[in-house]
N, C-alpha and C positions, 0 to 999 in steps of 0.2 A: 409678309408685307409689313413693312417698316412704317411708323406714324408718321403723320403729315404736321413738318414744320410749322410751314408757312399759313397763315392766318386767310378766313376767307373772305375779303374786302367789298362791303357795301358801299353802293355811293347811294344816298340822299340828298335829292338835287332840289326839292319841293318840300315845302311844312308839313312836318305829319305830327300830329298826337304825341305830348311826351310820352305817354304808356307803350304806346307803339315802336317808340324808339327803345325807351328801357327792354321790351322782349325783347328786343335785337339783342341791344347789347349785353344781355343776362348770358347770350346761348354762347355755350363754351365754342370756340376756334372761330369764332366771328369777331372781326375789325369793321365797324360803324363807322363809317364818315358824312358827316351833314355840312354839304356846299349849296345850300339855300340860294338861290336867285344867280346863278353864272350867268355872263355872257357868253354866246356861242364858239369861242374859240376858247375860252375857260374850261366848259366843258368837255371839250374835246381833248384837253391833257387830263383833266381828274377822270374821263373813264379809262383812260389808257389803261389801269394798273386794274380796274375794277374789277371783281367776280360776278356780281352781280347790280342792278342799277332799279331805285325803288322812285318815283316819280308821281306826278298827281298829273292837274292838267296845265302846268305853266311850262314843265319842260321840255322841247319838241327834242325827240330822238329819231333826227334824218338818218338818212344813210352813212353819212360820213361820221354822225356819231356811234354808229352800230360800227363802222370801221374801225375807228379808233381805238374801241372796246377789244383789243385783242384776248384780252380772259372774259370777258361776258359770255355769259351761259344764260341768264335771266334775267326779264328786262317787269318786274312788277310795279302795276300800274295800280295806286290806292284812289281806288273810284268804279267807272262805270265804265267809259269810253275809254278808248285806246286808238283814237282818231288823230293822237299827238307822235304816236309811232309809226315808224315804217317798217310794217309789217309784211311788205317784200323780202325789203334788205336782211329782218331779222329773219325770215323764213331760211332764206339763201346760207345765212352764217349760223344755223341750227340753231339760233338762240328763242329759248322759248317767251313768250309774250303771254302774259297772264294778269286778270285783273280782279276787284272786287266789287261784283256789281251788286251785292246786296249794303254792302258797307253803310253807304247813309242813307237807306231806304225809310225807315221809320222817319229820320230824323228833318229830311224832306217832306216827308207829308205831314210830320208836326205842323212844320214850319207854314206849309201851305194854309194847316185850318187856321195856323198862329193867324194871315194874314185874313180869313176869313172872317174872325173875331174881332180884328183889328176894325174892319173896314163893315161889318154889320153894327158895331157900337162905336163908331167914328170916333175910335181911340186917336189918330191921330191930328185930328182937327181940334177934340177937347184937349188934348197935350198943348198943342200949339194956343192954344187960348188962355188956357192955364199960366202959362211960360209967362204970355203978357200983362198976365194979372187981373186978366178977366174970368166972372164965373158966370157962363152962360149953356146952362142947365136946359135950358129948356133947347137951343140950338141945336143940340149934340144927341137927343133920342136918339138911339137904338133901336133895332130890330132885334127878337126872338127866333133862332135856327131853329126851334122846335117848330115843327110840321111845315117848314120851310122844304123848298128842293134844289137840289145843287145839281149844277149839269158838268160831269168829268168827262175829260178829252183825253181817252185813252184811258186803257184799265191795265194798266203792265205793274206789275209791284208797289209803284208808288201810290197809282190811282186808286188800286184795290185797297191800299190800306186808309186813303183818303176814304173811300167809298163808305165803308166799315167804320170807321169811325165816326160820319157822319150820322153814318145812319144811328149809332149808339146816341144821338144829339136828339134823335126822335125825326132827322130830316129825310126826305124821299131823295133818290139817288137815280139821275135819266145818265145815257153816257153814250158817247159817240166811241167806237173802237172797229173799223173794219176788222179787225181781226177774233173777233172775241165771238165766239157763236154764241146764239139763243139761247143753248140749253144751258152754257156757264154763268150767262147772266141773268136767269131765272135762278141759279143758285148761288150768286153773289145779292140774288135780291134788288136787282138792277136794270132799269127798265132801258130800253139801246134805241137810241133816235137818230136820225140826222142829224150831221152837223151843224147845218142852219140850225135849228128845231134847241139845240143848246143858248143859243144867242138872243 
């Protein structure tokens, strides 16, 4: 069996990470193409030629772009949902549908204590005060998360690692998850209430 000329053509229809694009393009017999933000009939000529089609959540892949894709074999989704494909269509034309749901896990439940910090020391109240050239100190107390409790809705990846971290904050951790049994959340250290009973 004789080497394969022809190159194998990604399309990049959504921002991803330079680093993420450099692996691409590092791997020997791969052609990168980044067409960031197309219109729907745009995209329906740039997958024509595609081998494969990498996406986030801005670009919806209907049926008629899974048509179009006459060389699509894989359709990767960089995130969590894959609610932007038609994962019929792709079923039907054997193209596999894959995605990465751990990908910004951490980086979400940063973000979420980010905004807990924010808003237990009314960072953004004293910003906007600051801005106007006021220093009003005494306004803007804060709260201590230590021995504070926070009530999570939903323990799936993101939660759990909210949960965990807060609790390294010294704070107690209640959580609403029909799904999540007893015995996990005795060993997430997490005490499981009513939804109400969060609010």
């Amino acid at each position: 069996m004789g080497e394969i000329d022809a190159l194998a053509k990604i399309l990049v229809t959504d921002s991803l990470a330079p680093q993420g694009l450099e692996i691409l393009s590092s791997a020997k017999g791969i052609e990168v193409v980044e067409a960031v933000g197309l219109a729907p009939g745009d995209l329906l000529e740039a997958v024509a030629d595609a081998d494969a089609l990498i996406i986030r959540s801005g670009t919806k892949v209907t049926a008629d772009v899974i048509e179009a894709g006459d060389r699509l074999s894989v359709i990767g989704r960089a995130g969590t949902g894959v609610d932007n494909v038609d994962l019929g269509a792709a079923t039907a034309r054997g193209i596999v549908v894959m995605n990465t749901p751990g990908g910004n896990t951490v980086t979400t439940a940063e973000h979420a204590l980010a905004l807990l910090i924010s808003l237990a020391r009314h960072i953004p109240e004293a910003t906007a005060s600051m801005k106007a050239g006021k220093w009003e100190k005494k306004s803007f107390v804060g709260m201590e998360l230590n021995n504070r409790t926070l009530g999570v809705i939903g323990l799936g990846n993101v939660g759990r690692i909210v949960a965990r971290k807060a609790q390294g904050w010294g704070m107690k951790v209640i959580a609403h998850d029909p799904f999540l049994s007893e015995a996990m959340a005795a060993k997430l250290d997490v005490e499981l209430v009513a939804l109400d009973d969060l609010y």
